[in-house]
C-alpha distance (Angstrom), angle and dihedral (degrees) to the residues before:
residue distance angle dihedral
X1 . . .
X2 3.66 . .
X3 3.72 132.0 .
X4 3.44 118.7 -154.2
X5 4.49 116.1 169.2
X6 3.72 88.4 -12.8
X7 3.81 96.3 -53.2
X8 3.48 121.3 114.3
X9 3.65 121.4 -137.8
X10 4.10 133.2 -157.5
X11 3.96 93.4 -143.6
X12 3.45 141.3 -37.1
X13 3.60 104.4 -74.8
X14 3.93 83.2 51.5
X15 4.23 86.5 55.0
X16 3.78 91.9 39.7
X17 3.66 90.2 45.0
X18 3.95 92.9 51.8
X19 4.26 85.4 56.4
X20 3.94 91.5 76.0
X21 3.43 99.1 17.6
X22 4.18 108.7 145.8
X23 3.47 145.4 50.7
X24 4.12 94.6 -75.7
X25 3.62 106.6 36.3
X26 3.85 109.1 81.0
X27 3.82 96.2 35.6
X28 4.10 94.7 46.8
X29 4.81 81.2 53.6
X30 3.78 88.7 41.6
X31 4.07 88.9 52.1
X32 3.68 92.0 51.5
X33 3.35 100.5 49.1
X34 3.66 111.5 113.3
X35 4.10 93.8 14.6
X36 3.70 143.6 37.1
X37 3.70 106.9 -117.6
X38 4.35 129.2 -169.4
X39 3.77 113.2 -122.5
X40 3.80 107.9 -95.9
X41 4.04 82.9 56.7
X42 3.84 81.7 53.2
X43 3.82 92.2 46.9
X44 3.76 93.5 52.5
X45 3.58 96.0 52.7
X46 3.36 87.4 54.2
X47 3.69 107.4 63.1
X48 3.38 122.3 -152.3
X49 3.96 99.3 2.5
X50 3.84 120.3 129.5
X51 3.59 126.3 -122.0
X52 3.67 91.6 -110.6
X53 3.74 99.3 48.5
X54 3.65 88.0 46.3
X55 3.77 91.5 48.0
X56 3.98 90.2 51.5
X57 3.76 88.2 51.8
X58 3.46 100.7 48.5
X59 3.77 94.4 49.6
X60 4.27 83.4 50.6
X61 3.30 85.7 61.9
X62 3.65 104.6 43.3
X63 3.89 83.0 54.2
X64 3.54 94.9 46.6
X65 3.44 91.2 57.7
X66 3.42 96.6 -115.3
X67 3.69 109.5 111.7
X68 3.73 136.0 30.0
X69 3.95 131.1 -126.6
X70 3.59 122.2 -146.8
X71 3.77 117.2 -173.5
X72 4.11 116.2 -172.4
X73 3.88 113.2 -146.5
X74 3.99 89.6 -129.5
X75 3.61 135.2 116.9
X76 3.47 115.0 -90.7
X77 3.54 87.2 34.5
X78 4.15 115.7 -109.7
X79 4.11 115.8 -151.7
X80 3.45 120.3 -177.4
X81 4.38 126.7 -166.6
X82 3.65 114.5 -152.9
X83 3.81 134.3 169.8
X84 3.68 126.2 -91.4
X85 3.76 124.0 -141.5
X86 3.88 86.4 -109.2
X87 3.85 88.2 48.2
X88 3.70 88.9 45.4
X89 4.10 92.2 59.8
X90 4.30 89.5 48.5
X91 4.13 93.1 54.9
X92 3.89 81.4 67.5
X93 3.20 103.1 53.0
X94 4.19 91.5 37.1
X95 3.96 80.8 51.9
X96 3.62 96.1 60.1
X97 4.03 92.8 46.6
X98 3.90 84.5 53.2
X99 3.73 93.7 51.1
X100 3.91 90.0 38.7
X101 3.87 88.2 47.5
X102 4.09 91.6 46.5
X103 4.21 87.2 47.4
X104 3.77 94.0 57.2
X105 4.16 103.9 28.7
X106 3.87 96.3 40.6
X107 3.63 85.4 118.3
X108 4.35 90.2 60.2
X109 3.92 98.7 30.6
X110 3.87 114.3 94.6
């Protein structure tokens, strides 16, 4: 068993597994791979998630570790999301469930 912020865990696929667990998570570190983006280009990526959700999620990830938040002293305010290292090393592994998932769904994905 592992405990990890007062939640225990089975293993660590089961810990690893609770990082990006949810709808949002893995498609808002696969849209920042490659480039820092602000958070409307974040919320159309992510089509059909609410600006709370995608608030929540973002602030997961932050916490996690996995992403990066840049706020620029200016007026209006500019924030910018970027990958961490640690966020870096996921995207690969989230890239080869997407190209698993494409392999053997090809027949339901548009």
């Amino acid at each position: 068993m592992i405990e990890h912020n007062n939640k225990n865990y089975i293993c660590p696929l089961d810990l690893g597994f609770e990082t990006i667990r949810g709808k949002w998570k893995s498609i808002l570190l696969l849209n920042l791979y490659g480039s820092s983006k602000r958070f409307l280009e974040l919320k159309r990526s992510a089509i059909g998630v609410s600006h709370k959700v995608l608030t929540d999620n973002l602030k997961q990830l932050e916490y996690d570790g996995l992403i990066n938040k840049v706020v620029y002293a200016q007026v209006p305010p500019k924030v910018e999301y970027s990958l961490t290292k640690k966020g870096e090393e996921l995207v690969s592994a989230l890239t080869l469930i997407r190209s698993w998932s494409k392999k053997y769904y090809s027949n339901i994905i548009c």
